[in-house]
C-alpha positions as CSV (number, residue, x, y, z in Angstrom):
1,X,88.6,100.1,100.0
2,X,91.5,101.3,98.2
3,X,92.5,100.5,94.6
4,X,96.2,99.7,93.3
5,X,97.7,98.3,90.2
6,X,100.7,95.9,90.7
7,X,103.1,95.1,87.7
8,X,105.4,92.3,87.1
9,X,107.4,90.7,84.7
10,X,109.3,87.4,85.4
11,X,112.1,86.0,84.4
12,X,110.2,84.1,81.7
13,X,110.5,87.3,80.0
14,X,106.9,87.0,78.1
15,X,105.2,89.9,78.7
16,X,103.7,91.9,81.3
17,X,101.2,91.7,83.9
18,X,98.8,93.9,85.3
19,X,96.4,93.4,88.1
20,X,93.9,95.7,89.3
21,X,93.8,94.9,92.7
22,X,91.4,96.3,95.7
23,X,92.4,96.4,99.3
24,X,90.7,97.0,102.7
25,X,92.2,98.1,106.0
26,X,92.2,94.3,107.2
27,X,95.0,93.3,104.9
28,X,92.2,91.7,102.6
29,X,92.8,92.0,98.3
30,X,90.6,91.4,96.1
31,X,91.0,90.5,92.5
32,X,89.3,93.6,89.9
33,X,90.7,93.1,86.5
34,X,93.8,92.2,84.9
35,X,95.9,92.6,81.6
36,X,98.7,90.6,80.1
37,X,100.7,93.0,77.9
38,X,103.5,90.4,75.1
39,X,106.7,91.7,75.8
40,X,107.8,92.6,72.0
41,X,110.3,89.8,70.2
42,X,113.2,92.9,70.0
43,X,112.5,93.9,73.6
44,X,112.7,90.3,75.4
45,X,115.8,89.5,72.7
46,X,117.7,93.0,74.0
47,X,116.6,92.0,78.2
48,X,117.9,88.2,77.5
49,X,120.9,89.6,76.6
50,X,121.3,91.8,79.2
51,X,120.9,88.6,81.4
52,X,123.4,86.7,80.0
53,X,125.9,89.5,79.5
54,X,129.0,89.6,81.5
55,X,129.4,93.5,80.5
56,X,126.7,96.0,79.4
57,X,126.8,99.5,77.9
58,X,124.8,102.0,80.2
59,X,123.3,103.1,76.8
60,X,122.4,99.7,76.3
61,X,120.6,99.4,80.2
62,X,119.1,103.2,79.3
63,X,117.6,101.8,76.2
64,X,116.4,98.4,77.7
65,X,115.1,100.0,80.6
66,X,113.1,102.8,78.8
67,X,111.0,100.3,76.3
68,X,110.4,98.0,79.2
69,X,109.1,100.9,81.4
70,X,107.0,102.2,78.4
71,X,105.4,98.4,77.6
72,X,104.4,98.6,81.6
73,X,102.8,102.1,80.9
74,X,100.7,100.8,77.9
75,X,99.6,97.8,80.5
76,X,98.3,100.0,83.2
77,X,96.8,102.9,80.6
78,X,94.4,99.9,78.9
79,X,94.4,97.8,82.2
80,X,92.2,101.4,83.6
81,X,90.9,101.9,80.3
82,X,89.5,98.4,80.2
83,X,88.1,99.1,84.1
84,X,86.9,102.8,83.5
85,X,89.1,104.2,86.3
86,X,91.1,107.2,86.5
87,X,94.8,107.6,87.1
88,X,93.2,109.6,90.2
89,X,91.4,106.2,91.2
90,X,95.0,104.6,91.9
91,X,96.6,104.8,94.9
92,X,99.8,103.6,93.4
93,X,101.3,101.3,90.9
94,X,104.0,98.2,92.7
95,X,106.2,98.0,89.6
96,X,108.7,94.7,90.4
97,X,110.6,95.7,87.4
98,X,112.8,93.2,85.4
99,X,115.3,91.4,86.9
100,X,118.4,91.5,84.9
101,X,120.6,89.7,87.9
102,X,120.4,88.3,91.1
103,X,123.2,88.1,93.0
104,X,122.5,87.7,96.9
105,X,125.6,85.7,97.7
106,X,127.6,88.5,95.8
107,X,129.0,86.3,93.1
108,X,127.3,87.1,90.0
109,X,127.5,85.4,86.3
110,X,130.6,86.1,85.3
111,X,131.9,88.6,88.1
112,X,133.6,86.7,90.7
113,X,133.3,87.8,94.1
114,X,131.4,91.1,94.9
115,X,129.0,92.3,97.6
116,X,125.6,91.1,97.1
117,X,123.1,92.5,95.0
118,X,120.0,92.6,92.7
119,X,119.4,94.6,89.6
120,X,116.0,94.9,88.4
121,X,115.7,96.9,85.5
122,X,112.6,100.1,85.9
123,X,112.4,103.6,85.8
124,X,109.6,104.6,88.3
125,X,110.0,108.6,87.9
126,X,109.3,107.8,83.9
127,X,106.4,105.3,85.0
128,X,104.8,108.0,87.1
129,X,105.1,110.7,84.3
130,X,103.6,108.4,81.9
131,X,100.6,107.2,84.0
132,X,100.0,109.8,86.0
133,X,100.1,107.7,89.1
134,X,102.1,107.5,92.3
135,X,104.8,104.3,91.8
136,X,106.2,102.0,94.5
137,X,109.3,100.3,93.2
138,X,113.0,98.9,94.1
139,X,111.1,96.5,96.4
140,X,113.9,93.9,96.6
141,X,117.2,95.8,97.7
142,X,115.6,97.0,101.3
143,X,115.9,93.4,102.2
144,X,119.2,92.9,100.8
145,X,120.5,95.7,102.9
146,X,119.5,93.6,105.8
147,X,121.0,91.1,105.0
148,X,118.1,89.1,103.5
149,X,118.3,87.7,100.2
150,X,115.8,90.0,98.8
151,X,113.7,87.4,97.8
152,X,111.4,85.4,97.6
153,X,109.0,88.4,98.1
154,X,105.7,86.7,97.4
155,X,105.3,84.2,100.3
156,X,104.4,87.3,102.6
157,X,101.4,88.0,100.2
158,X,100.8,83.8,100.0
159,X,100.2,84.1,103.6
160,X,98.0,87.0,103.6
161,X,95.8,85.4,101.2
162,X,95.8,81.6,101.9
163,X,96.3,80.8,105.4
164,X,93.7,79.0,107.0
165,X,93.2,77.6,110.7
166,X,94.0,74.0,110.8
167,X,95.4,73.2,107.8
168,X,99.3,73.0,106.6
169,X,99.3,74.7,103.0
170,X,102.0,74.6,100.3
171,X,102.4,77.4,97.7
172,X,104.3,76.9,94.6
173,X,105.3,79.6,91.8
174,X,105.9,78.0,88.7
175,X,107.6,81.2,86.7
176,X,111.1,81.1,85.0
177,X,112.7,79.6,88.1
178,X,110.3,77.7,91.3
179,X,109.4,79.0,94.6
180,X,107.8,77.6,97.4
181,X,105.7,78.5,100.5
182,X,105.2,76.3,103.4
183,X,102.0,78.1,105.3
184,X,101.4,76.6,108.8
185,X,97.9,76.2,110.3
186,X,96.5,80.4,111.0
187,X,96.4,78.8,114.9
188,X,100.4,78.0,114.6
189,X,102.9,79.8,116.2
190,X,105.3,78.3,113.4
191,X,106.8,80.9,110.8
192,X,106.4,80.8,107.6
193,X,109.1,79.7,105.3
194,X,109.7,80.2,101.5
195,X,112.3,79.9,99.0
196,X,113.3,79.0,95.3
197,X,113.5,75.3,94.8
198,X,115.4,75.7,91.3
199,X,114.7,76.2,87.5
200,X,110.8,76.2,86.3
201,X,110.3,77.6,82.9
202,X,113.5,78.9,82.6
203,X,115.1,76.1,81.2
204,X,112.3,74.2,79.2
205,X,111.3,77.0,77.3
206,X,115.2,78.1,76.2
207,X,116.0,74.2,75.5
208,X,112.4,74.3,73.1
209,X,113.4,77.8,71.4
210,X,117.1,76.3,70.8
211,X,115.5,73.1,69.3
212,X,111.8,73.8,68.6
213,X,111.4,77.5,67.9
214,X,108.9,79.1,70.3
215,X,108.6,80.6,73.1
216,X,107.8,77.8,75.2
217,X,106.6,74.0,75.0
218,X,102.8,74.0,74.7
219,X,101.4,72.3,77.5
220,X,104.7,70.0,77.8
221,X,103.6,68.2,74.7
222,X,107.4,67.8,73.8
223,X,108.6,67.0,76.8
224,X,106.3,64.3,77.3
225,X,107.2,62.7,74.2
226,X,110.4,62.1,75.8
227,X,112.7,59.8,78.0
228,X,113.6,61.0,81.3
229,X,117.4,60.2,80.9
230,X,117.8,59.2,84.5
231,X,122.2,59.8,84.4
232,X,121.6,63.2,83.3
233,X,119.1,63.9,86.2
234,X,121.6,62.4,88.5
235,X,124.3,65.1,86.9
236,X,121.8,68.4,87.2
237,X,121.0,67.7,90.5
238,X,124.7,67.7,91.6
239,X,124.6,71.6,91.4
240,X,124.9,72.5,94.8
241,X,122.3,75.2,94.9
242,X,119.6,72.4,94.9
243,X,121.4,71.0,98.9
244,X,121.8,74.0,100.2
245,X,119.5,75.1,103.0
246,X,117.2,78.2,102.8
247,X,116.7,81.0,102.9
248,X,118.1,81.1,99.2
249,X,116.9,82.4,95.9
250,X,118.4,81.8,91.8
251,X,118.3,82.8,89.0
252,X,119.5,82.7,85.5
253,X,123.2,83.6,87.0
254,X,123.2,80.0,88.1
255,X,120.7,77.9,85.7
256,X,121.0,78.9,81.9
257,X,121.5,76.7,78.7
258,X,125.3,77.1,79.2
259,X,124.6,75.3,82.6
260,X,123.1,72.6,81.0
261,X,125.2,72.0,78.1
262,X,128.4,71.1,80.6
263,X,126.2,68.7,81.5
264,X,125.6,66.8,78.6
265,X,127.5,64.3,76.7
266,X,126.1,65.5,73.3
267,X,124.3,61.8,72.7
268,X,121.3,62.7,74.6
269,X,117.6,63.3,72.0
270,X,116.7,66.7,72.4
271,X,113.4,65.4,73.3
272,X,115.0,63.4,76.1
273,X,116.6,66.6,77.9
274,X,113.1,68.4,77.8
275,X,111.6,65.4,79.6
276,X,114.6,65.0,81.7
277,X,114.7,69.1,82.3
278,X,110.8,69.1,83.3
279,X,111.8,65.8,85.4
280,X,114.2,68.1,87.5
281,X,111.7,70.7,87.9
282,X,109.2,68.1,89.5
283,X,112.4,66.4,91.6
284,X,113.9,70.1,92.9
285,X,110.3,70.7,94.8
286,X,109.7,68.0,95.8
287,X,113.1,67.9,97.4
288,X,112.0,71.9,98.9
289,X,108.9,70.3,99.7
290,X,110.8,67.4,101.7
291,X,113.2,70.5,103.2
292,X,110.8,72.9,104.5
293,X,108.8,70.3,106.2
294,X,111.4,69.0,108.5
295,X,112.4,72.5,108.9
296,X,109.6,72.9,110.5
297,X,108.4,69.5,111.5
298,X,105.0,69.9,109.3
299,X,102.7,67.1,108.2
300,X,102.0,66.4,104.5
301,X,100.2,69.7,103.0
302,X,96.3,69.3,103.3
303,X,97.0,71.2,99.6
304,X,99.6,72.0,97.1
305,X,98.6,75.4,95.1
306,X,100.2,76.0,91.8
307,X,100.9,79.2,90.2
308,X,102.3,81.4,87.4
309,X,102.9,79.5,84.2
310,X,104.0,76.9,85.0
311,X,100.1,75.7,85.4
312,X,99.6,75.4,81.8
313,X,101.5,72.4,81.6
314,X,100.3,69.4,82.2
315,X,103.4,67.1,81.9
316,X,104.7,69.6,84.6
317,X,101.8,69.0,86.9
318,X,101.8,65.5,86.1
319,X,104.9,64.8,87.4
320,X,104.6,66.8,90.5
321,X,102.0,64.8,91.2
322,X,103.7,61.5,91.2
323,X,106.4,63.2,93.5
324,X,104.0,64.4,96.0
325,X,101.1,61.8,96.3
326,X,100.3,62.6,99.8
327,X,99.3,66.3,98.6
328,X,96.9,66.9,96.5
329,X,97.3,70.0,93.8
330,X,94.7,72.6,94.3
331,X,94.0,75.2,91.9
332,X,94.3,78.9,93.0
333,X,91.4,79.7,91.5
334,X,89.6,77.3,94.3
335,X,90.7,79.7,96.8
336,X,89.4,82.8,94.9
337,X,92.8,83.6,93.3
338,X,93.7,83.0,89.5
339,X,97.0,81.0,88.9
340,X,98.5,83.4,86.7
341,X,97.7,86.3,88.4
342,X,99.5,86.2,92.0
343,X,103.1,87.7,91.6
344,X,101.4,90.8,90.1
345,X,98.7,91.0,92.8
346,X,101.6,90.9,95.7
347,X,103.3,94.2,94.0
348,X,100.2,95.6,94.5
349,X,99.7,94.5,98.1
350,X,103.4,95.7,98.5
351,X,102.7,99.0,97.0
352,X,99.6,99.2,99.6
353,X,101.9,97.7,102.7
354,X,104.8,100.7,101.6
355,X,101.9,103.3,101.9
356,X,100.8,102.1,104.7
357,X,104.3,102.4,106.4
358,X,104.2,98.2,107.0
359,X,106.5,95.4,106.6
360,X,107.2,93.9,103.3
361,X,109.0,91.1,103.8
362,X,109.1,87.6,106.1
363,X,112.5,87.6,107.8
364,X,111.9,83.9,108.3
365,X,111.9,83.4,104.4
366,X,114.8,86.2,103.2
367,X,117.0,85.8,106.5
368,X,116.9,89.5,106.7
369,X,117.5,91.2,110.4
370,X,114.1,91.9,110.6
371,X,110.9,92.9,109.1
372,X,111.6,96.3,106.9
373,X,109.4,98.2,105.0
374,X,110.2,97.7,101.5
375,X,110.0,99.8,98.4
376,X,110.8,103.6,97.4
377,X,107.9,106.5,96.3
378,X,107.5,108.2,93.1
379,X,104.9,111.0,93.4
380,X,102.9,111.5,89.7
């Protein structure tokens, strides 16, 4: 059994997360300990600007990308203080990084047409210094440069850990933005399929901060108090990203407050756009849901397993449910897993699939060529 740490940090921009993560030789992970390290108020103010600029200063990236790697070193030194293990103990860290901008189809906010890319903000040589650790990073742009969309990356790790013989499975990451995996039976020829369905968190919690203050709505208490303005709904899901078939991914290039804002008439309750905004959440899956299963000609899900932090709301859940009464939602945790604790255990299964010399990715669910081995090496 071989230990690794993965890191991740979404595009909810709250922090952090650390999983200690143990792996055998039969593609089997196993769970050790975790830690969640709050990304500072300066730090995630400096990243979100990053995101929405249309230019940055490279001293600007340099300093961004220097406190971020630093927080991700003060996660793993208490994440092995916290576990009494060694840097030596690690076989290596899978550090995501922060996405700044995702770009696949080469048209980034603001930039018009360009080739396709993703920027995730790390420094892996610094992160190794600091831990004394070997780092696997830059996961995402191996698949971009076959012609994948570099992402979703975590169905390949959803099927490693949850599929089962004779049972259809669903998958779905509630983080910033929503992805979702369609598992087929383990006795399936079928492929596995995965993408992002549309905005999650991302939204919610930047309409609350705006209106509310906070980070985010506490378990969609404001966004229940409201009326799902059903013309708006019919207006957000005009965007075209929501029709268009996978394999696709998002991002804040597409979905930010600007985004929303064309969309309004300015007579809507703030309260009413926060219902209506989780409404579109709930509505966008279960539209995925709907498009991956006549993709591949599935059955209703025997299970619908929800992740990231997108779990912690009820209202959320609520409404998924009424859009997807044939499924029932599962908890992760049910399946030996904690909900807000898969993205960072796939960067550690990444990190041990890179040293291992194995495929990454799920051509099937990026559209890459072909299965590649993803992610660069940092020796300590």
């Amino acid at each position: 059994m071989t230990l690794f740490i993965g890191l991740m940090s979404g595009t909810s921009l709250d922090g952090v997360d650390a999983a200690l993560v143990e792996i055998d030789g039969h593609n089997n992970a196993r769970l050790l300990a975790t830690r969640a390290e709050p990304m500072p108020e300066s730090l995630r103010e400096s990243l979100l600007a990053l995101c929405q600029a249309e230019r940055a200063a490279f001293a600007e990236l340099a300093a961004a990308e220097n406190a971020f790697c630093r927080l991700q070193a003060t996660a793993v030194k208490r994440l092995l203080a916290a576990s009494d293990k060694s840097p030596d103990a690690i076989a290596a860290i899978g550090s995501h990084g922060q996405t700044i901008e995702h770009a696949p189809w080469g048209h980034g906010r603001g930039h018009g047409e360009a080739p396709a890319y993703t920027l995730q903000l790390d420094n892996p040589s610094l992160l190794a210094e600091l831990c004394g650790c070997t780092v696997v990073a830059d996961f995402r742009r191996r698949d971009l440069a076959a012609g994948g969309q570099a992402a979703p990356l975590a169905p390949a790790f959803h099927e490693a850990l949850f599929r089962r013989h004779g049972a259809w499975l669903l998958v779905l990451n509630l983080g910033g933005f929503a992805n979702l995996t369609l598992l087929p039976p383990a006795e399936s020829d079928a492929e596995v399929i995965g993408f992002d369905t549309g905005p999650a968190n991302a939204l919610l919690d930047g309409w609350h901060a705006r209106h509310r203050g906070g980070r985010f709505d506490p378990e969609g208490t404001w966004a229940a108090s409201g009326r799902v303005d059903e013309a708006l709904l019919e207006r957000l899901l005009t965007e075209p990203f929501f029709h268009r078939p996978p394999p696709r991914s998002t991002g804040r290039e597409v979905f930010h407050l600007d985004w929303l804002e064309e969309r309004l008439t300015g007579r809507e309750a703030s309260e009413d756009v926060q219902a209506t905004l989780s409404e579109l959440t709930a509505t966008s899956v279960a539209l995925g849901v709907e498009m991956a299963r006549e993709r591949l000609r599935a059955p209703p899900a025997a299970a619908l397993i929800p992740c990231g932090g997108g779990t912690h709301n009820p209202d959320l859940l609520t409404r998924l449910g009424r859009h997807l009464p044939e499924t029932p939602l599962v908890p992760s945790s049910d399946w030996d897993w904690p909900a807000d604790w898969l993205e960072a255990g796939a960067f550690a299964w990444l990190a041990w699939r890179r040293l291992e010399g194995l495929p990454g990715n799920l051509p099937s669910v990026t559209g890459a060529a072909g299965p590649r081995v993803l992610g660069g090496i940092y020796a300590p």
